[in-house]
N, C-alpha and C positions, 0 to 999 in steps of 0.2 A: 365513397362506399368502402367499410370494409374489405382487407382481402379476409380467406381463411384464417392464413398466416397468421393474423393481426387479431383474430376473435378471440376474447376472453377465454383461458382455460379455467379448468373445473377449479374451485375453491382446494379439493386433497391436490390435484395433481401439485395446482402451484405452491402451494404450501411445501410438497417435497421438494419439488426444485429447490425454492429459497433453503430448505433445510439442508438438500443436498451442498450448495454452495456458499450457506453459512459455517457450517461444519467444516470442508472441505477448506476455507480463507483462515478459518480460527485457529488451524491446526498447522496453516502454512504459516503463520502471522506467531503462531509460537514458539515456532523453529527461530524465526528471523528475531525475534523482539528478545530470547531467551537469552541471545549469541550477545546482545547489545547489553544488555545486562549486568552476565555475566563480563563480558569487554569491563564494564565501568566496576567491580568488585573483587575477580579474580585472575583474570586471565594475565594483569600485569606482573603477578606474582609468580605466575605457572610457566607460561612462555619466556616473561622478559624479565627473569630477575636479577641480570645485573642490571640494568637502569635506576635510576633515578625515578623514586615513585611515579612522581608525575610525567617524566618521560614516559613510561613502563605505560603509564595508563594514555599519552601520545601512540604509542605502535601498538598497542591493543585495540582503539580507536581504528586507526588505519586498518588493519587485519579488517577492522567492522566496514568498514567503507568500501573496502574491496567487494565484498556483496554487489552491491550496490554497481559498481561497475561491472559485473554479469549480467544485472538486470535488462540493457538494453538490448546485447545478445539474445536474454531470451526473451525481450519482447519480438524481435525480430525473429528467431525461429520459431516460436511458438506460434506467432500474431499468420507470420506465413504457414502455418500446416493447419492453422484452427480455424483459416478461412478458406482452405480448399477439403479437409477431411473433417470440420463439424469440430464444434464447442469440446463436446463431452472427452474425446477422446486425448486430446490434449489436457485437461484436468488430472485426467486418471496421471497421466507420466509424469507432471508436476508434483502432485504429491507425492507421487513415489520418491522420484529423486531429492528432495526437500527431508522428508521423513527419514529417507537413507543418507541424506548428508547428516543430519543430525543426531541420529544413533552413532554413526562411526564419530563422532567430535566426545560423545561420551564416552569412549573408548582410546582416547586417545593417552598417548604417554606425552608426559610434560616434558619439561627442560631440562629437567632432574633425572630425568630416565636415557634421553636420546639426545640431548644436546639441540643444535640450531635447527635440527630436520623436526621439531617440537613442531615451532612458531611455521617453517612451510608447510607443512601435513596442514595445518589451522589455515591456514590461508586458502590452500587446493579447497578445501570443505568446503570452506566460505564462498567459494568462489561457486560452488554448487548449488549451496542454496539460493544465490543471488542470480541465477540462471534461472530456478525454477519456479522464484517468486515473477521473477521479471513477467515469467511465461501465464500464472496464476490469475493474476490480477482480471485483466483482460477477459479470458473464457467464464472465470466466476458470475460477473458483473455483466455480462453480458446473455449466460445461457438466463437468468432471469430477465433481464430486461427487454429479449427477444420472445421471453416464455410469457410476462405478466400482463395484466391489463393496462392501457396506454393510458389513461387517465388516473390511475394509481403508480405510477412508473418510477416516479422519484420515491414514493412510500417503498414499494417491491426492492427496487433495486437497493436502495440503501443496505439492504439487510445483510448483503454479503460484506458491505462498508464495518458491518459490526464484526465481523470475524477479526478486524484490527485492536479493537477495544477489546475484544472477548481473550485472544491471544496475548494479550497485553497482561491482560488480567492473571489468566492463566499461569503465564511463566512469574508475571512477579508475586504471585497467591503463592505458585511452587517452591520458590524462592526464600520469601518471605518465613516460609513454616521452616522451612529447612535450616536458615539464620537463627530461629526463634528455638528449636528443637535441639543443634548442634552446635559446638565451641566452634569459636572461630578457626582452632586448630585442623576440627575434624571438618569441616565444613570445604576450609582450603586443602587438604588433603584427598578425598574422596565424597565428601555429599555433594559438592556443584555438579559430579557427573548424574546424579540421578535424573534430575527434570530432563536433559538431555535422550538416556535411557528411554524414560518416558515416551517418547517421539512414537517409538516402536508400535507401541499399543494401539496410542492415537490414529496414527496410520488405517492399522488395522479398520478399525472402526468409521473412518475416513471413506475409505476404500469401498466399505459395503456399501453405505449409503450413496458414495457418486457413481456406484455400477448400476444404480437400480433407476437412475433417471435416463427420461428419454432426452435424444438430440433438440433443440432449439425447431419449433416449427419455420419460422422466419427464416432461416437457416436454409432447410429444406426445400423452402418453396424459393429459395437463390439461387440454389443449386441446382434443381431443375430448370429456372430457368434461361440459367447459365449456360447448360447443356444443349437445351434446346437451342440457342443463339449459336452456341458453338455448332452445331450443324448444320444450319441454315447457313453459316457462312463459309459452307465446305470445310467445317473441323477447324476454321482459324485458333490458334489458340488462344486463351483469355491473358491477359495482361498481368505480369505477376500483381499481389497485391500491396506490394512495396511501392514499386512504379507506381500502380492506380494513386495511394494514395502520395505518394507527393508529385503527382499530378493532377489531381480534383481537391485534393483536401489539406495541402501545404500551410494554409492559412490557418487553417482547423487544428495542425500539430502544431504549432508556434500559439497558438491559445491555450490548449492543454496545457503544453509545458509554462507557460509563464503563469496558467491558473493554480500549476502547482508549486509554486516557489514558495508563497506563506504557508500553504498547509503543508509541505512538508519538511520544511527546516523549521518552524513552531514547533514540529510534533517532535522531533526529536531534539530538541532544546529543552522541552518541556519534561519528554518522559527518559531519554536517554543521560542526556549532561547534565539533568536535575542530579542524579544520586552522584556524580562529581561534586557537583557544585554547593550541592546540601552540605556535605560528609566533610568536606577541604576548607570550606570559605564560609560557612555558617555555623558551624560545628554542631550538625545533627548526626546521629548516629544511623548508622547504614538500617538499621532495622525501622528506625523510624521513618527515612525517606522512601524504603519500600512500601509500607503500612499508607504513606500520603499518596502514594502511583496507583496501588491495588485499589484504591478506594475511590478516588477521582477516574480509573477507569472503569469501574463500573456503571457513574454518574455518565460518563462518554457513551458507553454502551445504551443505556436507555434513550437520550437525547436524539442518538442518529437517525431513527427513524421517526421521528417527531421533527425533526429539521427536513427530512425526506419529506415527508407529509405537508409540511409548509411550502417544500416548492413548487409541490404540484397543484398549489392553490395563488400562487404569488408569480411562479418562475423561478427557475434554474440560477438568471443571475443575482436577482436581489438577495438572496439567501446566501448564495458566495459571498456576494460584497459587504454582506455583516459581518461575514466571521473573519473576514481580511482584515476590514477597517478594525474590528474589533481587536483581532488578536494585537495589530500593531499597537494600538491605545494601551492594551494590558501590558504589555512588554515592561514599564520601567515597574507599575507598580507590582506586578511578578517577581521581581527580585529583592524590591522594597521588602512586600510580605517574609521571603525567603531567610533573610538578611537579622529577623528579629528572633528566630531561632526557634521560635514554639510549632509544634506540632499545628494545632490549630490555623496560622497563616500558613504556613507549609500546606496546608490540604486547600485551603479556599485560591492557595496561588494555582495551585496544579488544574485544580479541579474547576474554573470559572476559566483557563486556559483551553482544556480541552472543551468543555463545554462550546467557544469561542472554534474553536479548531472542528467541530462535530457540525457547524453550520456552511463551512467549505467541504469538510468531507462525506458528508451525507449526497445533496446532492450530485456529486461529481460521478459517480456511476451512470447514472440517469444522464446528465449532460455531457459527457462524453460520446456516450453511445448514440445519442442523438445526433453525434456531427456527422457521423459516418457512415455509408452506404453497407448494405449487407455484407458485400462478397469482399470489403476491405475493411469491415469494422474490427474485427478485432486486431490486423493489425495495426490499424491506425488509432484506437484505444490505446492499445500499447504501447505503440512508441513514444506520443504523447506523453504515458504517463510515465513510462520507464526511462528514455532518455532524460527527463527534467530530473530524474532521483539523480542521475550522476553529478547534477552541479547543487542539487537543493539537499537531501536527505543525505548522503554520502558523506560530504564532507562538514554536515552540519557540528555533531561532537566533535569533531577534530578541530575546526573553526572553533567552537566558542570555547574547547579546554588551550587552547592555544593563544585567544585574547584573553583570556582569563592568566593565565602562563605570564605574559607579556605584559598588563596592563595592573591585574592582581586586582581589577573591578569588573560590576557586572556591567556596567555602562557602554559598553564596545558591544558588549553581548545583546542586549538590548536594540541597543542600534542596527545592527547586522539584521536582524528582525522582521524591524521594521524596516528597512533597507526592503526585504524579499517582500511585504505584505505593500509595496508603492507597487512593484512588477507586477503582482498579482491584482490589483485593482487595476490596472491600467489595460491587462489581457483581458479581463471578465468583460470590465467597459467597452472594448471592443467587440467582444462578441456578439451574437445575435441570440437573442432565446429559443430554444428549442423544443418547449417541452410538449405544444403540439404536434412536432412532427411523427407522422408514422414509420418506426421502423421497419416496417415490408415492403417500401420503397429499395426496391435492390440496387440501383444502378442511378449514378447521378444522370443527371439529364444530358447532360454534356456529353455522354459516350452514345447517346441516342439523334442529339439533332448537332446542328453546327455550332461553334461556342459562340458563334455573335448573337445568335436567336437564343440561347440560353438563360434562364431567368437564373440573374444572381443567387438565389439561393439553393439551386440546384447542385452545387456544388458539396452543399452539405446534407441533403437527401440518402 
């Protein structure tokens, strides 16, 4: 039986939600994707210009990576505050500091102004946003997935999955005009900082819409009866929810992170080290591999919730393990297409890529959230997905402009790929499907009866 928790919200309510925290990822996901970008077009000129281009565009890379190592800080301070004081309110701080790392980076003085404190003020930044995504993720994909109906759950949740695509979009559409609009001169002197700028606004508008949702029902009815447990046992206190989870759910984080190994070193192979790899070793013109991103991310954007919609008809892991197997299979002829220098394969590479990458990343909201108990799922969300960024997405650009560097083919690149798209098949396969489970299950069973009488799945409850 149903709990309350669990009962389907009103068609407006849920609609806001999803809107709250599609807005809310799209506008975190533009900060982050903006910075990556910009890393691959200007930053090596701005920060590091005594290097060696392609060095220059090495420590620009890094700078991007360093993100990336915030993130599992802030999965871990977020994942703990957002499971003892509620979803919403850890959103609201995320964006703030995300938005506000981002204005300040369009403000900044280059190398040319202040010398080496250029490239560390860039890195501090960076190092902020990669805190506040860390912390984003998590409460987004979760205040819907705790809010939507269980039987549309993978559809619901996906949508926040699109704030990646939408962000994507975003910065390289902002981008893109701005290249198209301005000389390369004026562009590298003073138009990169505009999209930047930008952030501000966004924010803004950010802001109103994640003030105006309510907390996560599921949530609520955890919390109470969290409270209530905690008096009946004379106030013991509750276990943090770090401990809890790599104590019930240790298994379940070691899946997360190895289910995200293809989907997130594909993705930024794809949309990051493309405009590298187009511009140096194919010789397309930076405006034209922007023109192929903006446009294959918008095909990403539609797809996600059409692969969400599949799983909740198929299961969580079949739907992953296509877009694994897949993305691996596409790897060599991804660069083939790349390689021939026309616009046209340039788009169908990208864009049949992410497509590929939109069948792992759809459902992963949805099965995520499923592994984890109320009162530890977000931070158990989290870590999962924010620790596996420091070995998969982090150093994914840096990796392939570095075999590319060394090798002067795409073949290594490739490889490396598929290398992470065997770990990813091999975590999913291990898993267990989730997509019946009810999230208003608050407490694994195991913190209720003894672990011998515990039915193995109770750990993922």
């Amino acid at each position: 039986m149903a709990s309350a928790a669990s009962a389907p919200p009103t068609p407006n309510n849920l609609k806001r939600i999803v809107a709250a925290s599609l807005i809310g990822t799209t506008i975190e996901w533009y900060d982050f994707f903006l910075y990556g970008s910009a890393a691959a077009l200007v930053f090596n000129k701005l920060f590091f210009p005594d290097s060696d281009p392609l060095v220059g565009t090495l420590l620009s890379f890094l700078t991007y990576a360093v993100g990336f190592a915030a993130r599992p800080l802030g999965a871990l301070v977020f994942g703990h505050y957002g499971d003892r004081l509620g979803r919403k309110k850890l959103l609201v701080l995320s964006l703030l500091l995300m938005g506000g790392a981002t204005f300040a980076i369009g403000l900044l003085p280059t190398h040319a102004t202040i010398g080496t404190a250029a490239p560390v003020l860039l890195t501090v930044l960076r190092l902020v946003q990669g805190f506040a995504l860390g912390g984003e993720w998590g409460g987004a994909v979760l205040l819907v997935s705790e809010h939507g109906d269980a039987r549309r759950r993978g559809f619901w949740a996906s949508w926040p999955q699109t704030g990646a695509p939408a962000g994507q979009l975003l910065a390289t559409g902002v981008l893109s005009l701005l290249t198209a609009v301005l000389s390369d001169a004026a562009f590298t002197s003073w138009g990169w900082r505009i999209p930047f700028l930008l952030s501000g606004v966004l924010v803004i508008v950010g802001l109103w819409i994640r003030l105006s949702v309510d907390e996560s029902p599921v949530f609520k009815q955890a919390l109470a009866q969290a409270e209530a447990r905690s008096a009946a046992r004379d106030a013991t206190a509750e276990k943090l929810p770090l401990v809890a989870v790599l104590r019930h759910h240790w298994r379940d984080v070691l899946v997360a992170m190895g289910a995200r190994m293809a989907e997130n070193i594909s993705y930024y192979v794809i949309t990051a080290f493309i405009l590298v790899y187009a511009t140096t070793s194919a010789g397309v013109s930076k405006q034209t591999a922007l023109n192929a991103v903006l446009i294959a991310s918008a095909v990403h954007f539609a797809v996600i919730p059409a692969w969400g919609a599949l799983s909740d008809r198929i299961g969580r892991r079949p739907v992953y393990l296509m877009g694994a197997v897949g993305v691996g299979l596409w790897m060599f002829p991804f660069f083939a297409l790349i390689d021939t220098g026309g616009f046209g394969s340039l788009l169908l590479a990208v864009t049949v890529g992410l497509v590929l990458h939109g069948a792992m990343y759809a459902p992963q909201a949805a099965f995520f959230s499923e592994m984890f108990a109320t009162r530890m799922r977000y931070s158990g969300a989290s870590i999962g997905a924010q620790f596996a960024s420091v070995a998969a997405g982090a150093p994914a650009p840096l990796i392939a402009t570095a075999l590319l560097s060394d090798y002067g083919s795409s073949a290594p690149i490739a490889l490396y790929v598929i290398g992470a798209a065997v770990l990813t098949v091999v975590a999913v396969a291990a898993a267990k499907e989730t997509r019946h489970r009810d999230l208003a299950d608050v407490a694994p069973v195991a913190e209720a009866e003894p672990a011998a009488t515990a039915p193995r799945d109770a750990r993922a409850l």
